[in-house]
PyMOL CGO cylinders between C-alpha atoms (Angstrom):
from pymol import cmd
from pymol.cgo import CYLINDER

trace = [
    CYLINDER, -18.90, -13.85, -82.71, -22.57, -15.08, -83.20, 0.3, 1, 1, 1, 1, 1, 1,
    CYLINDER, -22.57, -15.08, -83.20, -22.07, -15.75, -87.07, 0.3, 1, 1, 1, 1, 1, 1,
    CYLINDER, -22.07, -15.75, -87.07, -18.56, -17.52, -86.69, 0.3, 1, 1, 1, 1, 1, 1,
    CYLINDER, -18.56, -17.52, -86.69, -20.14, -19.89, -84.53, 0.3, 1, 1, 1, 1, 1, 1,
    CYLINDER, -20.14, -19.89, -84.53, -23.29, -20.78, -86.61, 0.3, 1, 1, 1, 1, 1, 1,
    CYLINDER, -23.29, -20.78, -86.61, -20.91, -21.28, -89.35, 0.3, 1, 1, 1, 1, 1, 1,
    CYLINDER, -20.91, -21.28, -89.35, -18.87, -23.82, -87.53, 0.3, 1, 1, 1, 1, 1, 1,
    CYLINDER, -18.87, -23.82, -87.53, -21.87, -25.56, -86.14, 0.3, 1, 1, 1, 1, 1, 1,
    CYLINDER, -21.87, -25.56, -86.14, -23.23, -25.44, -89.65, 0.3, 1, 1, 1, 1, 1, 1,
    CYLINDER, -23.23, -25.44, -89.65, -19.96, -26.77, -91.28, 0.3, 1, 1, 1, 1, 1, 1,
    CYLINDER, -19.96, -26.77, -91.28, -19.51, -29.65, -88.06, 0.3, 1, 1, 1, 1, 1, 1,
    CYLINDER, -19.51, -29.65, -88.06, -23.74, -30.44, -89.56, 0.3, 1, 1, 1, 1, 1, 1,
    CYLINDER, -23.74, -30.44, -89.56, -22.21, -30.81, -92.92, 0.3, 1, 1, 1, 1, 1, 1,
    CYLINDER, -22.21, -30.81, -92.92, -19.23, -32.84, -92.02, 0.3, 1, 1, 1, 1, 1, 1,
    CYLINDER, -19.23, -32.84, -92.02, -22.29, -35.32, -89.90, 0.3, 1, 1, 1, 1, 1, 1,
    CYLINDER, -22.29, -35.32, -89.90, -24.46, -35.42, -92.73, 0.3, 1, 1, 1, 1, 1, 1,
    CYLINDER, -24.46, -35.42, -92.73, -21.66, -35.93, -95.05, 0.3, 1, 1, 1, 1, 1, 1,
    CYLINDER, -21.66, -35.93, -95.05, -20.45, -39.04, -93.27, 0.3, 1, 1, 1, 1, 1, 1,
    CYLINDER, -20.45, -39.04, -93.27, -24.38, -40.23, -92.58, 0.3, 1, 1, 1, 1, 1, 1,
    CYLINDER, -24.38, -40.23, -92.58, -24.72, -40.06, -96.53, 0.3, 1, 1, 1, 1, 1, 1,
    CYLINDER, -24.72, -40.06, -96.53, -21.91, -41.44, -97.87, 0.3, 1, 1, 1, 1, 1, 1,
    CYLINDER, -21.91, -41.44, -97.87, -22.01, -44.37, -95.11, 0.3, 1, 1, 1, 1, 1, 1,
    CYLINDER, -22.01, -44.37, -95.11, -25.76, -44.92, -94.04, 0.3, 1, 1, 1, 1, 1, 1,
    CYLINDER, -25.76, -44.92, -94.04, -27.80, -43.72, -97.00, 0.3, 1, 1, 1, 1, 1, 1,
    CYLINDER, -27.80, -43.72, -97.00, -25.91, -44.80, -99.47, 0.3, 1, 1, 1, 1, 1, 1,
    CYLINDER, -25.91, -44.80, -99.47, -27.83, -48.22, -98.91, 0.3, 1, 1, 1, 1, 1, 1,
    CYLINDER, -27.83, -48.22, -98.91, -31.08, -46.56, -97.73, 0.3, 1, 1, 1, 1, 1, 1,
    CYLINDER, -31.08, -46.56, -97.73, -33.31, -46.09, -100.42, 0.3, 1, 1, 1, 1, 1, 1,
    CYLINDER, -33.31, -46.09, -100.42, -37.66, -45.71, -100.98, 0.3, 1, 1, 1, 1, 1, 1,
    CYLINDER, -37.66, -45.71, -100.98, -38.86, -46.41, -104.43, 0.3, 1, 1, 1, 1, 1, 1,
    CYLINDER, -38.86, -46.41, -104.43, -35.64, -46.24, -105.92, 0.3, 1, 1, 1, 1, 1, 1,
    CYLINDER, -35.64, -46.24, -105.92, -35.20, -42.32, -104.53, 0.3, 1, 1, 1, 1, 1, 1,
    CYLINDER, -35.20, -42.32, -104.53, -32.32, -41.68, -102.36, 0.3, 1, 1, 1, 1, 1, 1,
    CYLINDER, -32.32, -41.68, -102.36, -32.91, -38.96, -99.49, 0.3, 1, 1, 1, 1, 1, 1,
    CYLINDER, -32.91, -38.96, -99.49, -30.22, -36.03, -99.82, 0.3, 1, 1, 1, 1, 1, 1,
    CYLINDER, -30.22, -36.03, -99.82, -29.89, -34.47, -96.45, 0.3, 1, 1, 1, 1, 1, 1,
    CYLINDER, -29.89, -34.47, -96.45, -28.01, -31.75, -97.96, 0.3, 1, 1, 1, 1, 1, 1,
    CYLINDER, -28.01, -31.75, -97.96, -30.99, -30.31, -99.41, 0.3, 1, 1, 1, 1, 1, 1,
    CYLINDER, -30.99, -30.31, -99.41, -32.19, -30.56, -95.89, 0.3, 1, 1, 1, 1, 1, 1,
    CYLINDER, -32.19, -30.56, -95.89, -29.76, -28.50, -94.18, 0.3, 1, 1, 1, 1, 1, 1,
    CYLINDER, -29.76, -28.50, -94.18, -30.21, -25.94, -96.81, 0.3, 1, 1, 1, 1, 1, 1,
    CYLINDER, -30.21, -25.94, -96.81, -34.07, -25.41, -96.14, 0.3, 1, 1, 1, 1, 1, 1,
    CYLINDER, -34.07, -25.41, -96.14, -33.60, -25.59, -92.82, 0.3, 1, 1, 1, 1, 1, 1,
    CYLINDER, -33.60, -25.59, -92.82, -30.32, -22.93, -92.87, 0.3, 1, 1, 1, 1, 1, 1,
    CYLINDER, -30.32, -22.93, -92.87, -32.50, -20.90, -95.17, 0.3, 1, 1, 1, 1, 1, 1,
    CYLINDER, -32.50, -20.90, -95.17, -35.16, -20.89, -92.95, 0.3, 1, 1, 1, 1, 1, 1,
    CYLINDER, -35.16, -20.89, -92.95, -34.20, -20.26, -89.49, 0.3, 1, 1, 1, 1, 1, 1,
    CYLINDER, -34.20, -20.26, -89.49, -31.20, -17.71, -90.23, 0.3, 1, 1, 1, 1, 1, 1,
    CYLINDER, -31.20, -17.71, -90.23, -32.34, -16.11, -93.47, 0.3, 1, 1, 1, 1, 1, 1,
    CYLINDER, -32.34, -16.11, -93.47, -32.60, -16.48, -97.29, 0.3, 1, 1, 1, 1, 1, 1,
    CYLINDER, -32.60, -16.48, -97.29, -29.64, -14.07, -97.89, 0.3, 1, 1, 1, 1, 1, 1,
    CYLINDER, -29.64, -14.07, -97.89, -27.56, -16.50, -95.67, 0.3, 1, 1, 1, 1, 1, 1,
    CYLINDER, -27.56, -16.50, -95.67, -29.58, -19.49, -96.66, 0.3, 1, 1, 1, 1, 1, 1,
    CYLINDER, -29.58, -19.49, -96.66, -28.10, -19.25, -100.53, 0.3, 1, 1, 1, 1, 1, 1,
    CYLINDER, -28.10, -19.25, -100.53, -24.51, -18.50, -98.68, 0.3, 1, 1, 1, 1, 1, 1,
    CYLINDER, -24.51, -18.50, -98.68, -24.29, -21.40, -96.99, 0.3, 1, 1, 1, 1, 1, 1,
    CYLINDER, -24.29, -21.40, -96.99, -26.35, -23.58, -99.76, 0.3, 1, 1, 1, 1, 1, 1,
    CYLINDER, -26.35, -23.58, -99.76, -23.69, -22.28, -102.41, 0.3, 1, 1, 1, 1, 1, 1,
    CYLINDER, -23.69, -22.28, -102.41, -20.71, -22.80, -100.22, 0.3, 1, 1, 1, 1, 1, 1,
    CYLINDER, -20.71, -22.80, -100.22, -21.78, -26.44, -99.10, 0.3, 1, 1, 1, 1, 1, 1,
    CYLINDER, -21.78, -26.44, -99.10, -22.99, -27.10, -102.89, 0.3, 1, 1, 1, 1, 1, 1,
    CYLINDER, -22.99, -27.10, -102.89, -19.20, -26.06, -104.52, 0.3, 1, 1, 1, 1, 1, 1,
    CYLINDER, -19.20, -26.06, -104.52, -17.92, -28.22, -101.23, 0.3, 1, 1, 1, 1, 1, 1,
    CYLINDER, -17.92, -28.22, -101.23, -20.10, -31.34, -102.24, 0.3, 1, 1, 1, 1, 1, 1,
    CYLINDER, -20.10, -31.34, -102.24, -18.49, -30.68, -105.84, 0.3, 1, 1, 1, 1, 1, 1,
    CYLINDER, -18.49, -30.68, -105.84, -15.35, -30.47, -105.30, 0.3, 1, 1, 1, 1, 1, 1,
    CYLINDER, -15.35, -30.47, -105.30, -15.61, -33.89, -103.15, 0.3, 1, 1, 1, 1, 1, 1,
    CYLINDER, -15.61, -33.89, -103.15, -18.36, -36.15, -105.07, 0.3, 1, 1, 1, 1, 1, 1,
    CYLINDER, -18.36, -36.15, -105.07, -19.51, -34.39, -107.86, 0.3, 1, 1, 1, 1, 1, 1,
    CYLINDER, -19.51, -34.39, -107.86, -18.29, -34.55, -111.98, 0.3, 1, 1, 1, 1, 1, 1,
    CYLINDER, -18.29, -34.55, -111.98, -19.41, -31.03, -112.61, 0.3, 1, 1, 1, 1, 1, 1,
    CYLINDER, -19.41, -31.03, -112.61, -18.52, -28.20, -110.45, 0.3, 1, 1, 1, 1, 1, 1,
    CYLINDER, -18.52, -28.20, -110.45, -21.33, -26.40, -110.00, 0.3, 1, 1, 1, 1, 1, 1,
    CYLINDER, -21.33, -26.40, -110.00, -24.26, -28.58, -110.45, 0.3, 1, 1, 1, 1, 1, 1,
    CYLINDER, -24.26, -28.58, -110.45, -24.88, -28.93, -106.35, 0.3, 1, 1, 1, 1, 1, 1,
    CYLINDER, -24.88, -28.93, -106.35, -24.07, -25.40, -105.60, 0.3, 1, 1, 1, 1, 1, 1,
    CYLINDER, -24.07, -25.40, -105.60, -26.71, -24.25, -107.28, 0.3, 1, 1, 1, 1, 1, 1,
    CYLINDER, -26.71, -24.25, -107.28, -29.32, -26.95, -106.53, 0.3, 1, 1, 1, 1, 1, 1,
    CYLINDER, -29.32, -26.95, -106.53, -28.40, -26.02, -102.77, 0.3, 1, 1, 1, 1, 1, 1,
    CYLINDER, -28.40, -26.02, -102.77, -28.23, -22.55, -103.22, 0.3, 1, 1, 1, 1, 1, 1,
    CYLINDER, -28.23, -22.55, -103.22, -31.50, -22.46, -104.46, 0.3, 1, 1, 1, 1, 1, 1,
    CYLINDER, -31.50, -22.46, -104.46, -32.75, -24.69, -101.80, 0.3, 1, 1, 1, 1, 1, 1,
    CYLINDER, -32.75, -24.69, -101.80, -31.71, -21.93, -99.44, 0.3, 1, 1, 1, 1, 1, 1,
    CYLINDER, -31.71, -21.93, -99.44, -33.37, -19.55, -101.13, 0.3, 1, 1, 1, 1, 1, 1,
    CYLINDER, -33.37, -19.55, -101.13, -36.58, -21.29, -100.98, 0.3, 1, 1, 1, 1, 1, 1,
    CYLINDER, -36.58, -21.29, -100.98, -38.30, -19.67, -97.92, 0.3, 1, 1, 1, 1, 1, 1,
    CYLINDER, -38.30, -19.67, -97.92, -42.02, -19.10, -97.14, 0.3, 1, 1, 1, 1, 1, 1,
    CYLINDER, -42.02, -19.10, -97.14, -42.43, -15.60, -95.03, 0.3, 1, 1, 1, 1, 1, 1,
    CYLINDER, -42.43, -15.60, -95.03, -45.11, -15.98, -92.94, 0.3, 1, 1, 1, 1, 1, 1,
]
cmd.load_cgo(trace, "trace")
């Protein structure tokens, strides 16, 4: 029961930061550099739960991103899923 519900709160985070990028930071930029919040949620996913689950959920959101905004399928699932992967053990 645990897991189902940190997946829907962590797919309900993706549809917020989905809208917040698309709408907000679309605009929003420092340098030239756009912030991607999806990278974010996948260090922070990765971090808090685990790497194992950290790459799930950074693949998953990654071929999700894809299939909505990206030319090549593939490209964001593994930039996230690596980004999930990325954890420090302290």
């Amino acid at each position: 029961m645990k897991k189902i519900l940190s997946t829907a709160i962590i797919f309900l985070i993706f549809i917020l930061i989905y809208f917040l990028q698309s709408n907000f930071f679309n605009w929003f930029n420092i340098a030239g550099v756009k912030p991607n919040l999806f990278v974010i949620l996948a260090l922070i996913v990765g971090l808090f739960v685990g790497k194992v689950y950290g790459a799930t959920v950074g693949i998953a959101l990654g071929l999700l991103l894809d299939f909505f905004i990206g030319r090549n399928i593939g490209i964001y699932g593994i930039q996230l899923g690596i980004a999930g992967l990325l954890r420090r053990n302290i």
